[in-house]
C-alpha positions in Angstrom: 46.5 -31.4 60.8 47.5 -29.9 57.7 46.3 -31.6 54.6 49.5 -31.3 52.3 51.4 -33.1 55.1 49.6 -36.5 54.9 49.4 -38.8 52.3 45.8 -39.6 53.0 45.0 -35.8 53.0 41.6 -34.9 50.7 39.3 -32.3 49.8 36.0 -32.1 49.4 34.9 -30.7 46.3 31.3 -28.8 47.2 30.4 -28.0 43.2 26.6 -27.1 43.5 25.8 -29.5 46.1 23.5 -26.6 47.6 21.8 -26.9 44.9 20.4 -30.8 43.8 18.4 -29.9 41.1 20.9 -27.8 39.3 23.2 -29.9 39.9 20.7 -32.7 37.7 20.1 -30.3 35.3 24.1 -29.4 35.1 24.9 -33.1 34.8 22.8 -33.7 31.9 24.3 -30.5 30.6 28.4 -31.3 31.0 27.7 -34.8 29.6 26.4 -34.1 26.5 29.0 -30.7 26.4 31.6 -33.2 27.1 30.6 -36.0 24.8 30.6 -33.5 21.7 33.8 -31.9 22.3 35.8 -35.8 22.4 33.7 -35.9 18.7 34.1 -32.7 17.6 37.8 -32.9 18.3 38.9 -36.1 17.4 37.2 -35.5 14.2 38.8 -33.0 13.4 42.4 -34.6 14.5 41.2 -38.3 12.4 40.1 -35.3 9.4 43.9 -33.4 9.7 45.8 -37.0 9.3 43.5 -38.4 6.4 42.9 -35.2 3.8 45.9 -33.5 1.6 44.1 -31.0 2.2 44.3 -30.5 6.0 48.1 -31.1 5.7 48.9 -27.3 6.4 50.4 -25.3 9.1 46.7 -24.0 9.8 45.7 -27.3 9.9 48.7 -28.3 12.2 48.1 -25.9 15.0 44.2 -26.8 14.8 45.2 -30.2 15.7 47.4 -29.2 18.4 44.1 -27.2 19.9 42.3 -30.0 19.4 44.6 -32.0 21.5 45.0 -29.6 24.0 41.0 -29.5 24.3 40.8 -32.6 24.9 43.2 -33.4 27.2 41.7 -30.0 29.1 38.4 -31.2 29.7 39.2 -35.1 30.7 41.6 -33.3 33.1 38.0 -31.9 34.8 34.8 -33.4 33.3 35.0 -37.6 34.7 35.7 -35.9 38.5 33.1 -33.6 38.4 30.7 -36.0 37.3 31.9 -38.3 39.9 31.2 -35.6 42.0 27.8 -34.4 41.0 26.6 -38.6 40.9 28.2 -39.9 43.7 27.6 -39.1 47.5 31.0 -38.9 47.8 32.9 -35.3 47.1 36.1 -36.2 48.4 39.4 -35.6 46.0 42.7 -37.1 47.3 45.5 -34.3 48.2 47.5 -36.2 45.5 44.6 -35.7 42.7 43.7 -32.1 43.1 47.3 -31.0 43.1 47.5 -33.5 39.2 44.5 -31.6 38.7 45.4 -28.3 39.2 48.9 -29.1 37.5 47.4 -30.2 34.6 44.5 -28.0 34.0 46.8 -25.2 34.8 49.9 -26.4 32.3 47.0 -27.4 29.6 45.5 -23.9 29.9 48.5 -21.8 29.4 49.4 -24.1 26.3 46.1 -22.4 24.7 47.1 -19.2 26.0 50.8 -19.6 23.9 49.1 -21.8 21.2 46.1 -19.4 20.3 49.1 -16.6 19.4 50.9 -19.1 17.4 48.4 -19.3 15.4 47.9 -15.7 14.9 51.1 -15.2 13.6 50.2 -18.2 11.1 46.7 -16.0 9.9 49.4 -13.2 10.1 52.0 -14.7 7.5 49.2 -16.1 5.3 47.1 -12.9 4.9 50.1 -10.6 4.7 52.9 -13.1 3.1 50.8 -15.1 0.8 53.5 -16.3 -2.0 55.9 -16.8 0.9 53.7 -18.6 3.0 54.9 -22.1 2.4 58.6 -21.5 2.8 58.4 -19.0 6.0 56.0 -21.5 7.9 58.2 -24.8 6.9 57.3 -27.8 8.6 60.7 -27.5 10.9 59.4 -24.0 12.2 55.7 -25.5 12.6 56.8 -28.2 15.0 59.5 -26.0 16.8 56.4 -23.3 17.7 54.0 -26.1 18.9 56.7 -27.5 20.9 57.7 -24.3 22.8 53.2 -23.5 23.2 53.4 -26.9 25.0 56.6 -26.6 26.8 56.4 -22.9 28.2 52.6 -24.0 29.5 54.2 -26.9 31.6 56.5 -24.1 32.9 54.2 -22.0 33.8 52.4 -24.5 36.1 55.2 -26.0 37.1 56.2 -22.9 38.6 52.6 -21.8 40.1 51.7 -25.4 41.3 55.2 -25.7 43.4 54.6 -21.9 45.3 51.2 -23.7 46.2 52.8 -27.3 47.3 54.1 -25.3 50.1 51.5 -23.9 51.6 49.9 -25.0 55.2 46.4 -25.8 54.2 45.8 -26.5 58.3 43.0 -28.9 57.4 40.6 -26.8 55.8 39.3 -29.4 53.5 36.0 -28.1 51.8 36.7 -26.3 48.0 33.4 -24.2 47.1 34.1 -25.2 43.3 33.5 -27.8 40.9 37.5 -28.5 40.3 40.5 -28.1 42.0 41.7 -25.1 40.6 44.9 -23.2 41.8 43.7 -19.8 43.1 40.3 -21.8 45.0 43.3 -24.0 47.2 44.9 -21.2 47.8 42.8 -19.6 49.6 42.4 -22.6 52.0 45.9 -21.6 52.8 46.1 -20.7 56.7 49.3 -18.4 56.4 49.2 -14.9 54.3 49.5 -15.7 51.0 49.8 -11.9 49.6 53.5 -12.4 48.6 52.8 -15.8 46.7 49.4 -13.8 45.3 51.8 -11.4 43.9 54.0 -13.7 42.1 52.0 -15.4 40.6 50.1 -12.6 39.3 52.9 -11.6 37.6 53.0 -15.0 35.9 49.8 -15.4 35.0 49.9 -11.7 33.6 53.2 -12.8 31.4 51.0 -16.1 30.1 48.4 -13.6 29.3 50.0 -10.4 28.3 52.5 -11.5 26.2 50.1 -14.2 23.8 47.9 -11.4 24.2 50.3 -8.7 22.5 51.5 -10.9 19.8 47.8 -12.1 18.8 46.4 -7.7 18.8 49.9 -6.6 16.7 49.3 -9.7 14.1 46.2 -8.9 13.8 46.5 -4.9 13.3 48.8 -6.2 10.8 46.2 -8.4 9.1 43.9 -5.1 9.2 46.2 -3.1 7.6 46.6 -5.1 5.2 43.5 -6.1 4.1 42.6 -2.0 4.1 44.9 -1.3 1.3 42.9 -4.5 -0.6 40.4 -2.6 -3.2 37.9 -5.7 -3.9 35.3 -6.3 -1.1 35.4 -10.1 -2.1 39.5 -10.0 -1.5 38.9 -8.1 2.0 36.1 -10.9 2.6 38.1 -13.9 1.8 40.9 -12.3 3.7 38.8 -11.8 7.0 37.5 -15.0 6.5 40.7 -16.8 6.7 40.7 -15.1 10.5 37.5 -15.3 11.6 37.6 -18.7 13.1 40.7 -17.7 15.0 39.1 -14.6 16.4 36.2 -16.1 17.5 38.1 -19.1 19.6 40.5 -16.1 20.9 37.6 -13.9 22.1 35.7 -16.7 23.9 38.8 -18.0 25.4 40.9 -15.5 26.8 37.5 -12.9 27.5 36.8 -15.7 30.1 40.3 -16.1 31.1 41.5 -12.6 31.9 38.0 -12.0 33.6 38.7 -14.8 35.5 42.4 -14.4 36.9 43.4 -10.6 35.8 40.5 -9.2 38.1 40.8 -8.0 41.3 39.7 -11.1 44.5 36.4 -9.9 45.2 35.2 -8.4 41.7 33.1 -11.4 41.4 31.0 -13.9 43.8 32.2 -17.5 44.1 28.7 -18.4 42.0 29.9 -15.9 39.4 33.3 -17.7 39.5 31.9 -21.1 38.9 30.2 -20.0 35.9 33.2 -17.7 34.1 34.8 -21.6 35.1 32.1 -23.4 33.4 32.6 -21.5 30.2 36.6 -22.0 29.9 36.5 -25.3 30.8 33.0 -27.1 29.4 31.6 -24.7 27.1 34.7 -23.2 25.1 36.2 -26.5 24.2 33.1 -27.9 22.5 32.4 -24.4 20.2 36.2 -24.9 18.9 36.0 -28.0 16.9 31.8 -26.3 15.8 33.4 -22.9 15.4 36.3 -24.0 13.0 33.9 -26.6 10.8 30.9 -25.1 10.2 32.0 -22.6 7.5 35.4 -24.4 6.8 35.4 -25.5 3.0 38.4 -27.4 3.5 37.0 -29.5 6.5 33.5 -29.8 5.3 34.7 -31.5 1.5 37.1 -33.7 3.6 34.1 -35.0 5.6 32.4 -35.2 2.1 35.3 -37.4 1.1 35.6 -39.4 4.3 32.0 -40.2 3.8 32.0 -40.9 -0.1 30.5 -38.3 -1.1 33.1 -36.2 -2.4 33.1 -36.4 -6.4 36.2 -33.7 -6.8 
């Protein structure tokens, strides 16, 4: 029988069921992973709405992120710990391809969003006294839009190569999600044409974000060379630091992940690079951009009471 042709078609997500007591361990771990990044993020969203402050492009795009992480990791985290409590692994046809969909849509949004937001460091380092009037709220709203709407392409285009394919009832997924590239490979036909094409697009989601966020930010370091006071070039860098450090995590995970060649890694290997993208790096975003963020910190201050300014 092949699964895509039935209704009542499933999978069987396998996780780490080879392993009980990681899987404990991992369980505790994802919780509390998951539990911080709904608090981190939505604070940060509640923060952006409430403050003067926050009411910036920066600010704007952070929100989106924080939106997008959000949405990411519900996508994933209540299955898997389904999964990991329950004796029962199974995953309806109908909600690994929504899965897969989503996660896939939601993760090239971040890909698209993470460059918009380079080119916003970009025009703020290097167009300071025309910052307000190049990034206008109209242009803000326009570049959000087209991060979520090219992302929604993307998968839309991916997920309905994959809808096709003969899965011949293979059923079991040696993963803790139903990810794309996994199902795939469950596929009982030869898949190299489809591998190609969407190689290519995942190397456009990837290359072209990718381009945009190294050329703004050569531009940034130019800049900032030809500034003569080490507390400028500081403040400068430290306007960007945040970004970089988000960028770094999430695409060095990404582009290990789906711009290496199939057998570079083993499917343990895989899980983990998975686990980092999809548990770890959404709850270091909302820690990464508040810890040293002035801004953020005195509107917690002010939230709170505490704030005397």
């Amino acid at each position: 029988m092949e699964v895509n042709e039935s209704s009542g078609g499933y999978f069987i997500l396998m996780g780490f069921s080879d392993q009980p007591q990681l899987e404990l361990i991992l369980s505790v771990f994802v919780s509390v992973f998951y539990t911080i990044t709904l608090m981190g993020n939505m604070t940060i969203i509640i923060l952006s709405f409430l403050d003067f402050r926050l009411l910036t492009p920066m600010y704007f795009f952070l929100r989106n992120l924080s939106v997008l992480d959000i949405c990411f990791t519900t996508s994933i985290v209540p299955q898997m710990l389904m999964n990991i409590w329950g004796h029962n692994k199974r995953i309806s046809y109908i909600g690994c391809l929504v899965q897969y969909s989503v996660a896939l849509a939601l993760g090239s949004t971040e890909c698209v969003l993470l460059a918009v937001m380079a080119v916003d460091r970009y025009v703020a380092v290097c167009w300071p006294l025309r910052y307000a009037t190049i990034m206008h709220s109209r242009l803000c709203h326009l570049l959000a839009a087209a991060s979520w709407f090219s992302g929604f392409v993307n998968s839309l285009l991916q997920s309905s190569l994959a809808m096709v394919l003969p899965l011949c009832g293979h059923r079991q997924v040696d993963h803790f999600l139903c990810e794309l590239l996994v199902i795939i490979k469950l596929s009982c036909v030869d898949t190299r044409s489809m591998d190609s094409k969407m190689f290519i697009a995942r190397l456009i989601i990837l290359a072209i974000p990718v381009s945009i966020i190294l050329t703004s930010y050569a531009c940034i370091a130019w800049v900032v060379a030809k500034i003569r006071s080490a507390e400028g070039q500081r403040k400068a860098f430290g306007t960007c630091a945040s970004h970089l450090m988000v960028v770094s995590l999430f695409y060095g995970t990404i582009m290990s992940l789906y711009l290496q060649p199939k057998n570079n890694y083993s499917q343990g290997q895989v899980k983990v690079l998975a686990l980092i993208y999809t548990i770890i790096a959404p709850t270091l975003n909302p820690l990464i951009y508040t810890l040293r963020n002035k801004d953020i910190n005195k509107a917690i201050k002010k939230v709170m009471g505490k704030d005397q300014t």
